[in-house]
One Martini backbone bead per residue (centre of mass of N, CA, C, O) as a GRO file, in nm:
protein
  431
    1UNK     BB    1   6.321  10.613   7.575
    2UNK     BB    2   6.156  10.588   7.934
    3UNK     BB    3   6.071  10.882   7.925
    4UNK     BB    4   5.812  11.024   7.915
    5UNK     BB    5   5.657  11.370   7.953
    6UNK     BB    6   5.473  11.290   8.142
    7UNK     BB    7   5.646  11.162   8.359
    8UNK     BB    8   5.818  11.477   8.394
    9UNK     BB    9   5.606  11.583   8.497
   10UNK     BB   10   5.549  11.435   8.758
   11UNK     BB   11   5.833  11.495   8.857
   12UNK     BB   12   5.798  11.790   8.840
   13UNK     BB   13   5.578  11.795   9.085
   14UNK     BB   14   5.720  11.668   9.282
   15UNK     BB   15   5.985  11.892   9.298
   16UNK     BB   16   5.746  12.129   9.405
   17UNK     BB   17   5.690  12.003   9.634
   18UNK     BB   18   5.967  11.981   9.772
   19UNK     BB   19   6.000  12.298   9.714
   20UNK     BB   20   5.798  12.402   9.923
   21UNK     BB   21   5.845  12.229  10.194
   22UNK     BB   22   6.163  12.365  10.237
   23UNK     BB   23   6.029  12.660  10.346
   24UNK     BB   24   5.930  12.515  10.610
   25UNK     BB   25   6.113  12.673  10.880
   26UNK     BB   26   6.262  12.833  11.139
   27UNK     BB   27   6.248  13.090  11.235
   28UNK     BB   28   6.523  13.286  11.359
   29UNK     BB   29   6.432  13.286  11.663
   30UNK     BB   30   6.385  12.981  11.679
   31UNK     BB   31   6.658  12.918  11.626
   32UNK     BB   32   6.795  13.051  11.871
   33UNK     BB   33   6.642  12.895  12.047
   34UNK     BB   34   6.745  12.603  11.978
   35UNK     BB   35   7.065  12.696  11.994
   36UNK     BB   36   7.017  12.762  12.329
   37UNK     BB   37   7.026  12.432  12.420
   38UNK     BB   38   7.358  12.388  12.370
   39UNK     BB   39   7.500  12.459  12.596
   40UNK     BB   40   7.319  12.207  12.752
   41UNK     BB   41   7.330  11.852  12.670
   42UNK     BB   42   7.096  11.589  12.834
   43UNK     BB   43   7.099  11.222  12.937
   44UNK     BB   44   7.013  11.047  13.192
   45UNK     BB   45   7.271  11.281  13.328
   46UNK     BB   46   7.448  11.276  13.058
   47UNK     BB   47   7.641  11.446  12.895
   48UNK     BB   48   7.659  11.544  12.564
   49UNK     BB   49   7.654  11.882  12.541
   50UNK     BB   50   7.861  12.144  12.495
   51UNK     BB   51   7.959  12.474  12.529
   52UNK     BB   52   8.238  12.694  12.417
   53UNK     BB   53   8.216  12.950  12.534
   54UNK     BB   54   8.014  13.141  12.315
   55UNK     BB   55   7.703  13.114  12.203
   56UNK     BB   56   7.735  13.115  11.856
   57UNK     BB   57   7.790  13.330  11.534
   58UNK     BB   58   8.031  13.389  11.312
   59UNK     BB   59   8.216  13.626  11.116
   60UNK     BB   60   8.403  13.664  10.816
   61UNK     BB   61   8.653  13.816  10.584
   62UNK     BB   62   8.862  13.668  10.357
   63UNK     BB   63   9.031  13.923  10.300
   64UNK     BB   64   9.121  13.985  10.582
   65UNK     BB   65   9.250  13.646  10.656
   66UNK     BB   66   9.503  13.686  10.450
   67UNK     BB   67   9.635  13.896  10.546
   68UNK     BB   68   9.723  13.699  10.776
   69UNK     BB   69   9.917  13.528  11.006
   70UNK     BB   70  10.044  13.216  11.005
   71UNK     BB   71  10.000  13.031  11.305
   72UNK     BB   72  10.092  12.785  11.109
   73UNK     BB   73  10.331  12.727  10.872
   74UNK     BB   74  10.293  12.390  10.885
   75UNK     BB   75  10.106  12.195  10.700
   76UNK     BB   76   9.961  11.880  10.772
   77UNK     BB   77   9.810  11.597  10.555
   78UNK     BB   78   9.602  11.316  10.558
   79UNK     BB   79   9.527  10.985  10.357
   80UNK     BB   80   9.308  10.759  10.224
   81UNK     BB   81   9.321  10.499   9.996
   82UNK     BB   82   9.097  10.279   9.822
   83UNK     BB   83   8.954   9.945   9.640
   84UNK     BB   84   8.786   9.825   9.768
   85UNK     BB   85   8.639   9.549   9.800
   86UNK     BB   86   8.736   9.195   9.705
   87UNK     BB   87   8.558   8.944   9.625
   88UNK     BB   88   8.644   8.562   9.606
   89UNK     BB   89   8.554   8.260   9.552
   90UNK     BB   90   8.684   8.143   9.793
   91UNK     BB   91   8.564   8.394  10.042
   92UNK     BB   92   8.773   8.641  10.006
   93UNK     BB   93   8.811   8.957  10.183
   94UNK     BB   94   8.941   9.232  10.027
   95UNK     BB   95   9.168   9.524  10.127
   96UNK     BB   96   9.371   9.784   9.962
   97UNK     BB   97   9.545  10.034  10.100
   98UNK     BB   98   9.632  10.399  10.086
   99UNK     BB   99   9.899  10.626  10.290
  100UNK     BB  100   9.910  10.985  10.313
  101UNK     BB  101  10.152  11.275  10.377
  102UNK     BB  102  10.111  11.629  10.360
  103UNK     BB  103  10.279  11.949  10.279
  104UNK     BB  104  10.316  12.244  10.379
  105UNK     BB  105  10.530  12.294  10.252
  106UNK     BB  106  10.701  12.093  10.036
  107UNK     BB  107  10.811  11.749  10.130
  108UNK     BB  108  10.915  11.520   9.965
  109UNK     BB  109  11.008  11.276  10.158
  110UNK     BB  110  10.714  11.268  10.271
  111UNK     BB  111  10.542  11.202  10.008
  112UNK     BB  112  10.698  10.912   9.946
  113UNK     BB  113  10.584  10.826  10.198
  114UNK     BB  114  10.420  10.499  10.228
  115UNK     BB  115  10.132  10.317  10.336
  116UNK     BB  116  10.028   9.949  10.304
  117UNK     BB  117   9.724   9.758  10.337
  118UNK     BB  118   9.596   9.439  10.365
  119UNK     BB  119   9.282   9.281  10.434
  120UNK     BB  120   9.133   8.998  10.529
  121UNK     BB  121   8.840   8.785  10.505
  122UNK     BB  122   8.738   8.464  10.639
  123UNK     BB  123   8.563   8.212  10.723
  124UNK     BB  124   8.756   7.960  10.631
  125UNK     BB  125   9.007   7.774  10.701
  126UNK     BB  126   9.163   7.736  10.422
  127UNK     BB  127   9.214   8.021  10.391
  128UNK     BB  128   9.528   8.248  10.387
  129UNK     BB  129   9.728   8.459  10.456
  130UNK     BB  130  10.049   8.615  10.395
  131UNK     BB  131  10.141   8.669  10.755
  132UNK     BB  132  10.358   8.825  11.015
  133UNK     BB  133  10.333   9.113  11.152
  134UNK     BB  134  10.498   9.264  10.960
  135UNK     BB  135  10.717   9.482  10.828
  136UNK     BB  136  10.766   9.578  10.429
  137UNK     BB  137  11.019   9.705  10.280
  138UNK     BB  138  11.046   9.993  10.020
  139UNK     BB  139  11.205  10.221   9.841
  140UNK     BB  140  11.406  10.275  10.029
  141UNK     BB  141  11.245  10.286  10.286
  142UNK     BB  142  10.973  10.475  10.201
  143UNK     BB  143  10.797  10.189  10.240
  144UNK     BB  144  10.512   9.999  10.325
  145UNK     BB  145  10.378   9.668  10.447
  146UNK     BB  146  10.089   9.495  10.503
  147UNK     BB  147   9.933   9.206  10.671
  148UNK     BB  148   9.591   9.134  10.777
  149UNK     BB  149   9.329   8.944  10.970
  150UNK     BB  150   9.036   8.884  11.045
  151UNK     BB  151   8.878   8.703  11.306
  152UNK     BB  152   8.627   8.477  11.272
  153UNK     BB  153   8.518   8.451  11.564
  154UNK     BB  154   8.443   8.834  11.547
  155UNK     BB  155   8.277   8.759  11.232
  156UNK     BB  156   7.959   8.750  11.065
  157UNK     BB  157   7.934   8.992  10.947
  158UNK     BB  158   8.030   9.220  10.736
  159UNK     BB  159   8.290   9.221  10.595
  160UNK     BB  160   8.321   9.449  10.383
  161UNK     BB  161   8.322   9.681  10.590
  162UNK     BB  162   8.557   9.586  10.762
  163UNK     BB  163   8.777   9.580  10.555
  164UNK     BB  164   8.785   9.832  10.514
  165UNK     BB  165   8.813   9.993  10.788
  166UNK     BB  166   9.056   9.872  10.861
  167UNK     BB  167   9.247   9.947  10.626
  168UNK     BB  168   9.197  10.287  10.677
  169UNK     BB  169   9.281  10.279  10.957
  170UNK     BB  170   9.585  10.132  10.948
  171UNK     BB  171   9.717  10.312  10.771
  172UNK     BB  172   9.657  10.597  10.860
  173UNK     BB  173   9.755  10.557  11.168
  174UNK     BB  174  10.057  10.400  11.085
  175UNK     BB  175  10.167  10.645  10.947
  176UNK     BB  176  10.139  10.887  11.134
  177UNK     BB  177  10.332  10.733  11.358
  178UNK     BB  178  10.566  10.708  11.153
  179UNK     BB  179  10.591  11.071  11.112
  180UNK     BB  180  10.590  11.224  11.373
  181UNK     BB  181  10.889  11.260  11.433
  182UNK     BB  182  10.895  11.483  11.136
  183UNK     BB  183  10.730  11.686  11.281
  184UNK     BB  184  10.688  12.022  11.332
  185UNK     BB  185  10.649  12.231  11.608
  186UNK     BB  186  10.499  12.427  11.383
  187UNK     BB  187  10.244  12.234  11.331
  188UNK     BB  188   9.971  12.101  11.133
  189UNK     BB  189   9.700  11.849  11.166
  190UNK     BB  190   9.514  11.742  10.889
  191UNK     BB  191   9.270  11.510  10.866
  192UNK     BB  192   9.079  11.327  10.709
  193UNK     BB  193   8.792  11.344  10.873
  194UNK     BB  194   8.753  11.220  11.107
  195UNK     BB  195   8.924  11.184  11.408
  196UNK     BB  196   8.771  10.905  11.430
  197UNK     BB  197   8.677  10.555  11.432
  198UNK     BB  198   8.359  10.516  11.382
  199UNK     BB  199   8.290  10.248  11.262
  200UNK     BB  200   8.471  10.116  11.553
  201UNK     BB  201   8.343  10.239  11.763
  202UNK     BB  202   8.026  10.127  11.689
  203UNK     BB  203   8.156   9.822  11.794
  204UNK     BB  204   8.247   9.883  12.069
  205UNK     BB  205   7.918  10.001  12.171
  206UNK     BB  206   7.780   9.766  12.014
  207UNK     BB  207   7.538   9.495  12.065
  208UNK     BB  208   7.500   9.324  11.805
  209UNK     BB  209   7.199   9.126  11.742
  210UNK     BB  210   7.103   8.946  11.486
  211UNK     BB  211   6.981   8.686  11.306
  212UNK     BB  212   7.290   8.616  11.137
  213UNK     BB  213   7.469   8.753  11.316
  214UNK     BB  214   7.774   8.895  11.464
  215UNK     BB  215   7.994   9.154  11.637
  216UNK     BB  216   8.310   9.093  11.790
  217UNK     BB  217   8.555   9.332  11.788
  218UNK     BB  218   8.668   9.389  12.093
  219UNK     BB  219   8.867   9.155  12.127
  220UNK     BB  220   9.029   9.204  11.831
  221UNK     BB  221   9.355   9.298  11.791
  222UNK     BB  222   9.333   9.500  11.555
  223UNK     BB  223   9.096   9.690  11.667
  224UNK     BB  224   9.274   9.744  11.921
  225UNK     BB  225   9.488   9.874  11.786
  226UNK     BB  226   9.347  10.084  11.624
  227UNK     BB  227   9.277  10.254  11.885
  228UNK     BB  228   9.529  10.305  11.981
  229UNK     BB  229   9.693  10.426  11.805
  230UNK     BB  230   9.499  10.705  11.785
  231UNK     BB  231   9.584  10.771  12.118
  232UNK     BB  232   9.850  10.795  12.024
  233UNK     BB  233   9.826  11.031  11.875
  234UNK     BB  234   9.730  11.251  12.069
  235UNK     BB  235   9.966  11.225  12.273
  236UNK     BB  236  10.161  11.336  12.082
  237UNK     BB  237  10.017  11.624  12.034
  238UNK     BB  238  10.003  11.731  12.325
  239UNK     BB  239  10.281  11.700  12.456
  240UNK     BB  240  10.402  11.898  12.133
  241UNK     BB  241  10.143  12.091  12.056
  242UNK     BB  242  10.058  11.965  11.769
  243UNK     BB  243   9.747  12.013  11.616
  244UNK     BB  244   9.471  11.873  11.567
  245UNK     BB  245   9.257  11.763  11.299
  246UNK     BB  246   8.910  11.673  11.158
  247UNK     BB  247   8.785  11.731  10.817
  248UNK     BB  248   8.500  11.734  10.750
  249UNK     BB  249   8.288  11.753  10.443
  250UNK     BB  250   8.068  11.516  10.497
  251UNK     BB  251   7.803  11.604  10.742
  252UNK     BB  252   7.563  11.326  10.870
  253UNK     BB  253   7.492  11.380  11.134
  254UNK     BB  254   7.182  11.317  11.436
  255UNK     BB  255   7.228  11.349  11.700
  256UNK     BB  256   7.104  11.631  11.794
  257UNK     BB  257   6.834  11.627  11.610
  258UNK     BB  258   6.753  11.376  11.826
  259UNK     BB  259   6.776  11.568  12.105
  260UNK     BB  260   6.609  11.783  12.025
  261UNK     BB  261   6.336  11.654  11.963
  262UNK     BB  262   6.286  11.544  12.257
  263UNK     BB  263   6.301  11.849  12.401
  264UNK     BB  264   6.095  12.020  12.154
  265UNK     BB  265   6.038  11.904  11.930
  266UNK     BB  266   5.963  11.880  11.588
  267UNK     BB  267   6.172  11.884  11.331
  268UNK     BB  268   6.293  11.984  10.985
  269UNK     BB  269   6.546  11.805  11.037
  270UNK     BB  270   6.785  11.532  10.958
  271UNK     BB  271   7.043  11.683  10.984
  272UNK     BB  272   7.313  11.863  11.147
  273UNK     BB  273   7.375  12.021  10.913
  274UNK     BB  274   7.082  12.147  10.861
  275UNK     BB  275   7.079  12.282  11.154
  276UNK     BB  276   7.327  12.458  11.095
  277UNK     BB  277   7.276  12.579  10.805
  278UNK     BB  278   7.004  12.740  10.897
  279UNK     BB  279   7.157  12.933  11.141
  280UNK     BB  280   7.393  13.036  10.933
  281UNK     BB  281   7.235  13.161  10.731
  282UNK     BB  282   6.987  13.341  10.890
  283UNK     BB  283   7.182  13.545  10.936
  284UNK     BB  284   7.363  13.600  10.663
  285UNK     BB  285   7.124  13.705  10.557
  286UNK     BB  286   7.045  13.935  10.775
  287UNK     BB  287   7.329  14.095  10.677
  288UNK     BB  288   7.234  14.085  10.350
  289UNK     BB  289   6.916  14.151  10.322
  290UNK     BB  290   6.914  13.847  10.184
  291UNK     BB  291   6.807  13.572  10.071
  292UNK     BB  292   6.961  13.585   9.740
  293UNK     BB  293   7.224  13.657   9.905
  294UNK     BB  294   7.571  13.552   9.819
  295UNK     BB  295   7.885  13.579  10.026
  296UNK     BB  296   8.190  13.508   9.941
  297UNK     BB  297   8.357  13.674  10.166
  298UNK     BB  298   8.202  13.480  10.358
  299UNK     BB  299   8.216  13.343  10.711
  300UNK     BB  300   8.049  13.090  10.912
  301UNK     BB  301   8.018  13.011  11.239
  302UNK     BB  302   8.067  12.844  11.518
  303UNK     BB  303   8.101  12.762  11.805
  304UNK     BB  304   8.240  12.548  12.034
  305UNK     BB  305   8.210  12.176  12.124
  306UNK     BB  306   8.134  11.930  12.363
  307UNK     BB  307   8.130  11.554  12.322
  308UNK     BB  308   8.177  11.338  12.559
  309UNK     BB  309   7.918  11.208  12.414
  310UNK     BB  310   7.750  10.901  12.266
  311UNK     BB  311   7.560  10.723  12.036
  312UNK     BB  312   7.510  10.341  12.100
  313UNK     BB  313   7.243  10.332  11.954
  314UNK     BB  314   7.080  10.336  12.278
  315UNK     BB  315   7.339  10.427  12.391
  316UNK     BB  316   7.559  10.587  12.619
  317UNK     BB  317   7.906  10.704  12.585
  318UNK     BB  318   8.188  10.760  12.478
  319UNK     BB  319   8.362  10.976  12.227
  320UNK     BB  320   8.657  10.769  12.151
  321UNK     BB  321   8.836  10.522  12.189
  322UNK     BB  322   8.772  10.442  12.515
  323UNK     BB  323   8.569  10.253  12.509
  324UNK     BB  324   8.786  10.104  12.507
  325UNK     BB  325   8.933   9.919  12.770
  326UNK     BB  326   9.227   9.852  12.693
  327UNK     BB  327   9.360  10.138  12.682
  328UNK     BB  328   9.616  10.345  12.695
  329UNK     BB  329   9.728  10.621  12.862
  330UNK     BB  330   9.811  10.986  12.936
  331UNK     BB  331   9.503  11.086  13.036
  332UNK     BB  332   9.265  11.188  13.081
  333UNK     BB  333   8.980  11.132  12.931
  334UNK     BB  334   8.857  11.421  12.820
  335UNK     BB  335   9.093  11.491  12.638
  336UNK     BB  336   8.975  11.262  12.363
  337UNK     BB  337   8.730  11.395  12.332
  338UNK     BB  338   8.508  11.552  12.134
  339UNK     BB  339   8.536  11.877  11.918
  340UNK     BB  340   8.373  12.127  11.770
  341UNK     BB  341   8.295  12.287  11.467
  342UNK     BB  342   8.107  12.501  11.237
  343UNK     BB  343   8.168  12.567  10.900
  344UNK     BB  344   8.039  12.809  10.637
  345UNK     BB  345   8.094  12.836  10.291
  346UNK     BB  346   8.158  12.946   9.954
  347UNK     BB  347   8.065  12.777   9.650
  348UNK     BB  348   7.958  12.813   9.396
  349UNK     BB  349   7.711  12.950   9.521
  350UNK     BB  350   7.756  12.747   9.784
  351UNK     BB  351   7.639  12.633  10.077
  352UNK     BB  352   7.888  12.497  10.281
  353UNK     BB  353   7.974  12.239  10.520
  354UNK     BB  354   8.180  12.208  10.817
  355UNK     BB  355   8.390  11.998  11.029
  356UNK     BB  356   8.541  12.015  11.331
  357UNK     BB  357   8.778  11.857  11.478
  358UNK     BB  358   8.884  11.759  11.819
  359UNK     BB  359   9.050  11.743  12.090
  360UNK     BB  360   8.991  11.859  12.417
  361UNK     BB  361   9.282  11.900  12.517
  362UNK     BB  362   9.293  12.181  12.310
  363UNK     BB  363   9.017  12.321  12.338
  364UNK     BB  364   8.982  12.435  12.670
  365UNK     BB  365   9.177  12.662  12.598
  366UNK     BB  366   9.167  12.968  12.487
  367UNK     BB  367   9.383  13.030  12.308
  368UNK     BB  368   9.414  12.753  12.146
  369UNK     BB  369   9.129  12.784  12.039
  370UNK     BB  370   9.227  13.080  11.890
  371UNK     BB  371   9.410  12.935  11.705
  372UNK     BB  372   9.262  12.699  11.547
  373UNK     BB  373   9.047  12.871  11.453
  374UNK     BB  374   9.226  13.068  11.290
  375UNK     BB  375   9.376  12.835  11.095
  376UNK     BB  376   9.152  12.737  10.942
  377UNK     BB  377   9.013  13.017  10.840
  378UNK     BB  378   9.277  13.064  10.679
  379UNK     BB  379   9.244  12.779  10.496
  380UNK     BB  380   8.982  12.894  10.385
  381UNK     BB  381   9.025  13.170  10.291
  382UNK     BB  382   9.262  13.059  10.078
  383UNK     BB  383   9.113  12.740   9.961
  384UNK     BB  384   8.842  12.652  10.101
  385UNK     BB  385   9.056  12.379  10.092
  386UNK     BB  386   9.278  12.262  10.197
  387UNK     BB  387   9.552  12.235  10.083
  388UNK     BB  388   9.714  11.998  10.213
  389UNK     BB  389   9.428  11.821  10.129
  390UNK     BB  390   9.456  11.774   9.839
  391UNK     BB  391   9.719  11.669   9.818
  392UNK     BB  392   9.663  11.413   9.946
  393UNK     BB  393   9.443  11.295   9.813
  394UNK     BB  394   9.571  11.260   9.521
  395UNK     BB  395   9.817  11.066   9.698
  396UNK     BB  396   9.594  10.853   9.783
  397UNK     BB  397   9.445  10.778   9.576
  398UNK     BB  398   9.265  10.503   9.350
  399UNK     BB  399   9.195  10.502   9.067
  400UNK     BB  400   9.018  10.306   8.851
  401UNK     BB  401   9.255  10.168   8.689
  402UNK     BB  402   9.390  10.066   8.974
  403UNK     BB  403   9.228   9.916   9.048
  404UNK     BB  404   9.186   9.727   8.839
  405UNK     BB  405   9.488   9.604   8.820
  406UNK     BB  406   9.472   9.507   9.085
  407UNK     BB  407   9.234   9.284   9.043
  408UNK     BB  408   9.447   9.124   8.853
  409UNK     BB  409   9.661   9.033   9.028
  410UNK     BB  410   9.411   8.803   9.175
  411UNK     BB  411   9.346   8.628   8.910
  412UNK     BB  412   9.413   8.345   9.039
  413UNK     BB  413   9.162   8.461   9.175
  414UNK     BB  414   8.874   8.426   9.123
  415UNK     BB  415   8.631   8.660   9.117
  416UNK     BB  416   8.360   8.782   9.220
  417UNK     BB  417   8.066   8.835   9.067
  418UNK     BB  418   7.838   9.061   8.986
  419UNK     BB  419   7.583   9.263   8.844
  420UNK     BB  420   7.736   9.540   8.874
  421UNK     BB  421   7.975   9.453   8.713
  422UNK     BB  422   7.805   9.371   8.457
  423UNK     BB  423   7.694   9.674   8.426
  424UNK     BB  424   7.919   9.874   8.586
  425UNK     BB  425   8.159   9.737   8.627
  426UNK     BB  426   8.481   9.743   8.849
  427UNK     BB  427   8.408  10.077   8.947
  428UNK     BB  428   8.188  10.055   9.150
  429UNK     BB  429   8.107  10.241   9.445
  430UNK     BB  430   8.116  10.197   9.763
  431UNK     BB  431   7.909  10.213  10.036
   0.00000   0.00000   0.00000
């Protein structure tokens, strides 16, 4: 044992001081106060959020939403699992993703669908995959797979992480696109995660240049690629009016909380997580009369938002796929930007919290915006986590084992191991 007692002690002072100083938050007028800022958030100029409809907190009883009729009796969910990134000895940086499309009612036939994609990225020219650039059918044609290659002339540093990137948003969007064509007109789809590719828009919007070298993945033909994909994802949802979301479960974002402390002064919140759920808790507490009464029967949800602008880094750009200049659509600009609302369910005693992303161009309008968070909500109040977001998750996972086995497959190319695989061996997850 490495903690003796004294040790035990003090970080239990440590973690008394850490819960005192968390119930310093801010009195519920004061927080009505600064959620009537969300309005109208302006930068510079430039619109960042806006609320949609009336501004403000609803609460449903699940016992009664479950009562209702499911207003898309069809419900398909996406999910891409992933090998995380695995460096070999030679240079070369693989991952391999695997994505699937679920449906509720179960469609064994879209099910068994699948599309793997594997990404490379060398620095030295002497690696290349073996890649044509088209798709390779296999499983009686229920499935296929890519390989593409990352341009070492756009990637200077992060390869790791570019190379997940890449393999996930491009199973994904490449899943979807090529399922969309079976999807009922009765449907809705639910992406697992964020609505679009973020973390390939913050590079598509960030000149970012290093001491040790830069991302210019604006111009890589693959990135391009990825980016039109999601637009064209959209254009086929609004077209056919098959309304499409993508279900955030760890919402992490700060950009909120820190254009309100710029125009309120500091707040106690470190993430947009913890000041909507904060909003969303103290009303809840308020119609329970009780701080430590925790109503498993309700969900508090807040308004529409429309965030039709975000920081990358220091700038304010769009908040869409469009960022890059090279996309082509079919709509508005502003029908692809983002807009959301959170919802707050009880699950084991706990307050969780969820993002609800949609396309603005589904939700500018009243009636389609009442019907799209009416079928959330009835997703939440009858499964917690919607069912077929569950399905997809299970089948598109890569677990443990099956990486193990992927990274044997590469065994004629030795693997470089760093020490985290010799102390915690090869299945330590990427961060």
């Amino acid at each position: 044992m490495t903690l003796e007692p004294v040790h035990m002690k003090e970080i239990s002072d440590i973690a008394a001081g850490i819960e005192h100083a968390a119930t310093d938050e801010k009195e519920p007028e004061e927080l009505k106060e600064i959620y009537e800022m969300l309005r109208e958030l302006k930068i510079n100029d430039k619109l960042f959020l806006q609320a949609v409809g009336r501004l403000g907190k609803r609460t449903i009883d699940i016992r009664e939403m479950c009562l209702k009729e499911d207003l898309y009796p069809i419900t398909y969910s996406s999910d891409s699992g992933s090998t995380n990134p695995i460096l070999l000895e030679n240079g070369l940086f693989l991952d391999v993703c695997h994505a699937a499309l679920a449906s509720t009612p179960t469609d064994l036939n879209l099910h068994r669908k699948r599309t793997i994609v594997c990404t490379g990225f060398t620095a030295g020219p002497k690696t290349k995959l073996s890649s044509t650039g088209e798709w390779k059918y296999f499983d009686d044609g229920f499935c296929r797979s890519k390989v593409i290659q990352i341009d070492p002339a756009y990637l200077e540093i992060r390869a790791g992480r570019m190379v997940h990137d890449y393999s996930i948003y491009t199973s994904e969007s490449e899943h979807i696109l090529w399922l969309q064509p079976e999807m009922d007109s009765n449907g809705f789809l639910i992406m697992d995660g964020p609505l679009y590719p973020r973390q390939l828009m913050f590079w598509f919007g960030t000149d970012l240049d290093e001491t040790f070298g830069k991302i210019r993945i604006q111009h890589e033909r693959n990135a391009q690629k990825i980016m039109q994909n999601y637009t064209d994802i959209v254009d086929f949802h609004l077209k056919t009016n098959i309304p499409v979301v993508g279900f955030v479960k760890t919402p992490s974002e700060t950009q909120i909380v820190k254009v309100l402390s710029e125009k309120y002064g500091k707040l106690p919140w470190a993430t947009d997580t913890q000041f909507f759920k904060s909003f969303l808790k103290s009303e809840t507490e308020n119609e329970n009369h009780s701080e430590n009464t925790v109503n498993r029967f309700k969900i508090s949800y807040t308004n529409w938002f429309w965030q039709p602008n975000q920081f990358y880094g220091n700038d304010i750009k769009e908040n869409s796929p469009l960022i890059a200049d090279s996309i082509e659509s079919d709509r508005d600009s502003a029908d692809y930007t983002v807009s959301f609302f959170m919802v707050m369910v009880t699950i084991d005693g706990n307050h969780i919290l969820f993002k609800i992303e949609c396309p603005y161009g589904f939700i500018k309008e009243e009636n389609t915006r009442r019907r799209i968070t009416e079928k959330v909500l009835y997703e939440l109040s009858a499964h917690s986590v919607p069912e077929s977001l569950i399905k997809a998750d299970t089948m598109a996972k890569i677990n443990n084992n099956e990486k193990t086995e992927i990274k044997n497959l590469f065994s004629k190319i030795m693997i470089d191991k760093s020490y985290n695989n010799t102390r915690w061996g090869d299945n330590y997850e990427y961060e």
